[in-house]
N, CA, C and O atoms as a Maestro MAE file, in Angstrom:
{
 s_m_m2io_version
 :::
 2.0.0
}

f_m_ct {
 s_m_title
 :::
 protein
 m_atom[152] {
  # First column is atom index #
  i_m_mmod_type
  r_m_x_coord
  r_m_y_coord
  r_m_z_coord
  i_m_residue_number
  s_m_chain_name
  s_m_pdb_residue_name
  s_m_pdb_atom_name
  i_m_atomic_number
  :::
  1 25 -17.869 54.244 -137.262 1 A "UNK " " N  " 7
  2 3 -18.433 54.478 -138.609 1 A "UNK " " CA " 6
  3 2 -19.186 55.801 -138.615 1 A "UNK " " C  " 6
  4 15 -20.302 55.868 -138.100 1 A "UNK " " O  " 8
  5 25 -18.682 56.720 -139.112 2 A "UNK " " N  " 7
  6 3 -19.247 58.046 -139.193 2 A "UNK " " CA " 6
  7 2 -20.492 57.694 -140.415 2 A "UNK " " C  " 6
  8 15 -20.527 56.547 -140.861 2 A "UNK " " O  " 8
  9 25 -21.585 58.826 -140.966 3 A "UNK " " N  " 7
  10 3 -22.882 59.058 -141.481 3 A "UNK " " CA " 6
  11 2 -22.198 58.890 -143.107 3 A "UNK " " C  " 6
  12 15 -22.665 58.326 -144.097 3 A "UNK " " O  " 8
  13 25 -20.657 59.770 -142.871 4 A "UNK " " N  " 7
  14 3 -20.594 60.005 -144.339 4 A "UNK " " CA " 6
  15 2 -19.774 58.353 -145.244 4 A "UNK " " C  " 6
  16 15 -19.808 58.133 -146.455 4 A "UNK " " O  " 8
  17 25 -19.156 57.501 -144.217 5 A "UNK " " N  " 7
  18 3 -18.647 56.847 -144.278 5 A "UNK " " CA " 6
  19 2 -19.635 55.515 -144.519 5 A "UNK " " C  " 6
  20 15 -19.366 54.461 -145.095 5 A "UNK " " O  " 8
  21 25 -20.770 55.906 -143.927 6 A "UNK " " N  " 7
  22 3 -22.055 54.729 -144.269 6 A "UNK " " CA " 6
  23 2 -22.565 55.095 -145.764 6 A "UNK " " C  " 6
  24 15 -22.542 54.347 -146.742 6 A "UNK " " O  " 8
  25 25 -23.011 56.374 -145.701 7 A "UNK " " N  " 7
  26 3 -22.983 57.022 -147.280 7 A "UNK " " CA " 6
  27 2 -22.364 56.204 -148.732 7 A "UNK " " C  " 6
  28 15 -22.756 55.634 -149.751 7 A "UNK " " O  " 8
  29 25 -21.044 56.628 -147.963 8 A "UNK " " N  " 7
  30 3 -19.914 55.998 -149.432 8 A "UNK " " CA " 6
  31 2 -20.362 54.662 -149.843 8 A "UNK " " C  " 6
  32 15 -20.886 54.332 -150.907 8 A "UNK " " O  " 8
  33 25 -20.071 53.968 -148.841 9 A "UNK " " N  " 7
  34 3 -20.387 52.179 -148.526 9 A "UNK " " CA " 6
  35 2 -21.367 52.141 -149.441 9 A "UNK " " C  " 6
  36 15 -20.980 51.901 -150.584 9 A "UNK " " O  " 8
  37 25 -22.444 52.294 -149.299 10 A "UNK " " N  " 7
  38 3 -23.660 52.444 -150.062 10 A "UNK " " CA " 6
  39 2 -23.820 52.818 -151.492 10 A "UNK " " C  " 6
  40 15 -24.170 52.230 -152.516 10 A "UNK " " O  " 8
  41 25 -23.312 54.391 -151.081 11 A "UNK " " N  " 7
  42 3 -23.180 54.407 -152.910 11 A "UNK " " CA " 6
  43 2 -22.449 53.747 -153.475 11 A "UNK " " C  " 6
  44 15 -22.768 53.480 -154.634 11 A "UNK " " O  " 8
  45 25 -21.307 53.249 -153.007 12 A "UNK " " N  " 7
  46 3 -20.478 52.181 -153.656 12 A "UNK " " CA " 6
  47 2 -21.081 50.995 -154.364 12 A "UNK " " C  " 6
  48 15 -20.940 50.662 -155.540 12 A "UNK " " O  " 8
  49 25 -22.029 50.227 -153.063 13 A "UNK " " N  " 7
  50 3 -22.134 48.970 -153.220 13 A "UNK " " CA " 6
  51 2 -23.538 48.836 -154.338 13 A "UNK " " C  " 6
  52 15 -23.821 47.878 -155.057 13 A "UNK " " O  " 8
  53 25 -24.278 50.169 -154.184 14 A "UNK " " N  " 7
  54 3 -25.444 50.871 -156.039 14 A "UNK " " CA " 6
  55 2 -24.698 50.264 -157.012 14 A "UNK " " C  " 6
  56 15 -24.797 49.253 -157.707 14 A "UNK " " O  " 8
  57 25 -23.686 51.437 -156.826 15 A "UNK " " N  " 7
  58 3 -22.386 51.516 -158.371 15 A "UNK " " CA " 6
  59 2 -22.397 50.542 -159.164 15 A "UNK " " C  " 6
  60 15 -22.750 50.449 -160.340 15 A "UNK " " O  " 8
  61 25 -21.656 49.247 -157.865 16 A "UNK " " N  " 7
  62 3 -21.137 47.991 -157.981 16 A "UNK " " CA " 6
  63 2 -22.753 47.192 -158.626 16 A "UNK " " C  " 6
  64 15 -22.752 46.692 -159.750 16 A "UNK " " O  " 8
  65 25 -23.520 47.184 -158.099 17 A "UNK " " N  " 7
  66 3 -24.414 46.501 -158.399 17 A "UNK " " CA " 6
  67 2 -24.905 47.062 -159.414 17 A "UNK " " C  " 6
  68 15 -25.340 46.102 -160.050 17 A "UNK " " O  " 8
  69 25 -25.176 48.168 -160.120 18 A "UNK " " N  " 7
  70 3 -25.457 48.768 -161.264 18 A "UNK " " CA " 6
  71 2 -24.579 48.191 -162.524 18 A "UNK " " C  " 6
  72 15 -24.957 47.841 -163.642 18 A "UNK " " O  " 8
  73 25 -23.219 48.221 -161.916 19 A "UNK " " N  " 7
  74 3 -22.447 47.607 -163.003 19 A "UNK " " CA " 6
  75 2 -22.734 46.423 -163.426 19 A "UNK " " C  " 6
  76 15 -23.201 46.169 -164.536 19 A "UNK " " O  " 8
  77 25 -22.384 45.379 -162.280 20 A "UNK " " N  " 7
  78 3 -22.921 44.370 -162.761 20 A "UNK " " CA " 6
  79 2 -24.018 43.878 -163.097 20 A "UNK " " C  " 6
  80 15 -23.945 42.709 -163.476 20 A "UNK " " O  " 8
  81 25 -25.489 44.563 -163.099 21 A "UNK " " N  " 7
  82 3 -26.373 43.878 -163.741 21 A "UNK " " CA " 6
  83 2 -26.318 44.608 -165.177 21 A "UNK " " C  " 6
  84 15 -27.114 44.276 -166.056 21 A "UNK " " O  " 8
  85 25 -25.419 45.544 -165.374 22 A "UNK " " N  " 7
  86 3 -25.119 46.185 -167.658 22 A "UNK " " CA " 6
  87 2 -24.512 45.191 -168.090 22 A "UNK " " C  " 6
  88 15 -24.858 44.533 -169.072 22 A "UNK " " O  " 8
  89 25 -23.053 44.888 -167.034 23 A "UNK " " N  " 7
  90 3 -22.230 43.513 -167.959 23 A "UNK " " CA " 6
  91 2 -23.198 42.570 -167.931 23 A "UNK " " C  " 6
  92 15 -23.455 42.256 -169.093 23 A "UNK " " O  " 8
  93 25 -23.935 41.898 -167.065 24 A "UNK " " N  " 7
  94 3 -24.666 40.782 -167.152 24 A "UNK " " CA " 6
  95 2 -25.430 40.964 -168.448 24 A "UNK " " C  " 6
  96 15 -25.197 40.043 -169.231 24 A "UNK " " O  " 8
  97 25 -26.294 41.901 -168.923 25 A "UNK " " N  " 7
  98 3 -27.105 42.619 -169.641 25 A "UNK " " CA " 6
  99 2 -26.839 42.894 -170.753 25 A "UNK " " C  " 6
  100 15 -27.707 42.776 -171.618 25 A "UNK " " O  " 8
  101 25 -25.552 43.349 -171.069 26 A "UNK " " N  " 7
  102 3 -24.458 43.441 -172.166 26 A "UNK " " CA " 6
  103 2 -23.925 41.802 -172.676 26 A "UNK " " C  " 6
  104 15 -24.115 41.619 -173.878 26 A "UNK " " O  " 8
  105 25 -23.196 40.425 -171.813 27 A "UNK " " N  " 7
  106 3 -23.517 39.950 -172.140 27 A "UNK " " CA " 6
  107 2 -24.143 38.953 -172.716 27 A "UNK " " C  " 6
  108 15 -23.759 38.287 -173.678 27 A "UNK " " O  " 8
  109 25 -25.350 38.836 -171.966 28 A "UNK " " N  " 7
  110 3 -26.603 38.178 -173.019 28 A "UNK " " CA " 6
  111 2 -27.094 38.973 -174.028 28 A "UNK " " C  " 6
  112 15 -27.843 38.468 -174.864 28 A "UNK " " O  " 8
  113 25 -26.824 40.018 -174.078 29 A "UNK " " N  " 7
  114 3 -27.615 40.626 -175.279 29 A "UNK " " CA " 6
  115 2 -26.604 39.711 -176.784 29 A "UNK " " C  " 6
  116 15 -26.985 39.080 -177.770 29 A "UNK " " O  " 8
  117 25 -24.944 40.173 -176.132 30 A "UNK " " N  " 7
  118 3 -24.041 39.910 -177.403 30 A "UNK " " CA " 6
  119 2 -24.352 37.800 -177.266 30 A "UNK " " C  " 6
  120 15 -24.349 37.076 -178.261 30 A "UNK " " O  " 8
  121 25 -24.451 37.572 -176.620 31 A "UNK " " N  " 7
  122 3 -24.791 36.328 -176.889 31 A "UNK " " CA " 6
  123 2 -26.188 36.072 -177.709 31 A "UNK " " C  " 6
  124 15 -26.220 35.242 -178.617 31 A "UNK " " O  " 8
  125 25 -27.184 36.733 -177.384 32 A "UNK " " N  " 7
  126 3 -28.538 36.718 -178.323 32 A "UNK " " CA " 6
  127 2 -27.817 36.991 -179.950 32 A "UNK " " C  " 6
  128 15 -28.145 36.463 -181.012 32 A "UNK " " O  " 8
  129 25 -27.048 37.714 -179.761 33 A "UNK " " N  " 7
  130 3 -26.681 38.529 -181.202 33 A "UNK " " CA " 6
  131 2 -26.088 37.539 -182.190 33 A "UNK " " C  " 6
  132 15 -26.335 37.561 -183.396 33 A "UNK " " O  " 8
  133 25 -25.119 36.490 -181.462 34 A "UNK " " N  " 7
  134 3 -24.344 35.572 -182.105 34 A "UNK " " CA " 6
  135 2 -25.518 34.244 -182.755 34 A "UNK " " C  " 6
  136 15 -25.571 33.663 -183.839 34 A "UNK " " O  " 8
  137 25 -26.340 34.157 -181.508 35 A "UNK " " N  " 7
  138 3 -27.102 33.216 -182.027 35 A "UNK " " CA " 6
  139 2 -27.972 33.213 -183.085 35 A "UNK " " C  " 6
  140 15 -28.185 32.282 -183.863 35 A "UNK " " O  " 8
  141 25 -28.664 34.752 -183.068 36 A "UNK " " N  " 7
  142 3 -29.942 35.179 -184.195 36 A "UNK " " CA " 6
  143 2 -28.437 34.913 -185.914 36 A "UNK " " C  " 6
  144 15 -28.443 34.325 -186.996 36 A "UNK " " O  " 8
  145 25 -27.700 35.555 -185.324 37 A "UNK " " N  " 7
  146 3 -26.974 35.768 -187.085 37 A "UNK " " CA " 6
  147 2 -26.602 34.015 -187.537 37 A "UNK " " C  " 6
  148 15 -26.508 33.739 -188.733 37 A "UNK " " O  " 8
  149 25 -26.424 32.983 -186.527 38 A "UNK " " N  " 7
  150 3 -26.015 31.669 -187.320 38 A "UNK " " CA " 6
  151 2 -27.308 31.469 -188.017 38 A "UNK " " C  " 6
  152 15 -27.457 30.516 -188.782 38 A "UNK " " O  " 8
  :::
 }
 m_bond[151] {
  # First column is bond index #
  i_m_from
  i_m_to
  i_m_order
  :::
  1 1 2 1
  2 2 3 1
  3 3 4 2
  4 3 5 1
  5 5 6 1
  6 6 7 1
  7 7 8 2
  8 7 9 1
  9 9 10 1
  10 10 11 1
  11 11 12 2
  12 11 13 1
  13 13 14 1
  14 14 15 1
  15 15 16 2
  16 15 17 1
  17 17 18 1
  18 18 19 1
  19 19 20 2
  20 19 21 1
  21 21 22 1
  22 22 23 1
  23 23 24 2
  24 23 25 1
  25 25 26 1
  26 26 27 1
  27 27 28 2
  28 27 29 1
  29 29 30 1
  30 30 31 1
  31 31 32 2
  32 31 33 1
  33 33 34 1
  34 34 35 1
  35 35 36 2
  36 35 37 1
  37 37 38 1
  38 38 39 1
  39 39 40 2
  40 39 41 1
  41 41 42 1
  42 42 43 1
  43 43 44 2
  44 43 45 1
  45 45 46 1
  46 46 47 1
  47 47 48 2
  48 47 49 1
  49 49 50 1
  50 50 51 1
  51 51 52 2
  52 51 53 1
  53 53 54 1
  54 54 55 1
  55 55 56 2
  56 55 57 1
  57 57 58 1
  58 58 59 1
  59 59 60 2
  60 59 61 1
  61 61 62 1
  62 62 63 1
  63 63 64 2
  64 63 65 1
  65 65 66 1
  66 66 67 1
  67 67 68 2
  68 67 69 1
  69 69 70 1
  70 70 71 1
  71 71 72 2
  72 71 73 1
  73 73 74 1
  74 74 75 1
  75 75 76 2
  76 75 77 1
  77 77 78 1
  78 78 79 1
  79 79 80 2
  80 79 81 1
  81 81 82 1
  82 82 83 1
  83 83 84 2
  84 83 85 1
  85 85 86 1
  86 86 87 1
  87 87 88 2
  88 87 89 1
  89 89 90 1
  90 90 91 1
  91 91 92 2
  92 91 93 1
  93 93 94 1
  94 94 95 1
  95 95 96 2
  96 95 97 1
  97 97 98 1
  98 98 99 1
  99 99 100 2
  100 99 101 1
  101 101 102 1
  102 102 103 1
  103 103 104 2
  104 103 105 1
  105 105 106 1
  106 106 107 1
  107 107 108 2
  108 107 109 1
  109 109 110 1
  110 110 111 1
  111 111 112 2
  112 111 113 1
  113 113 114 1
  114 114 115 1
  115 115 116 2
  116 115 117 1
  117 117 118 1
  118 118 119 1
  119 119 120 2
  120 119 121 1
  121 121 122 1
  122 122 123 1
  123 123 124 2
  124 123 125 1
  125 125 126 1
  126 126 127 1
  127 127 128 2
  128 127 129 1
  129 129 130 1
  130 130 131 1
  131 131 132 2
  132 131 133 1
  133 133 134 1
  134 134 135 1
  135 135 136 2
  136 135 137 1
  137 137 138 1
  138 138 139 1
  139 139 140 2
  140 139 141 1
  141 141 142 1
  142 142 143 1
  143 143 144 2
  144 143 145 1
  145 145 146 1
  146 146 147 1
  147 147 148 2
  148 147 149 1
  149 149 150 1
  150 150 151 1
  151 151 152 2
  :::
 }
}
């Protein structure tokens, strides 16, 4: 495992985790949204 290859891994696994806590975030928000309008 080279320095730059630990690097990637990492920024990858940010990315990944960045993403998924917007979809998570995204949606409950659209779920809040459905509920306030009934």
């Amino acid at each position: 495992m080279s320095p730059l290859t630990v690097q990637i891994i990492i920024l990858l696994v940010f990315i990944l985790s960045w993403a998924g806590i917007i979809t998570i975030g995204v949606l409950l928000a659209k779920h809040f949204i459905r509920k306030q309008k009934k």
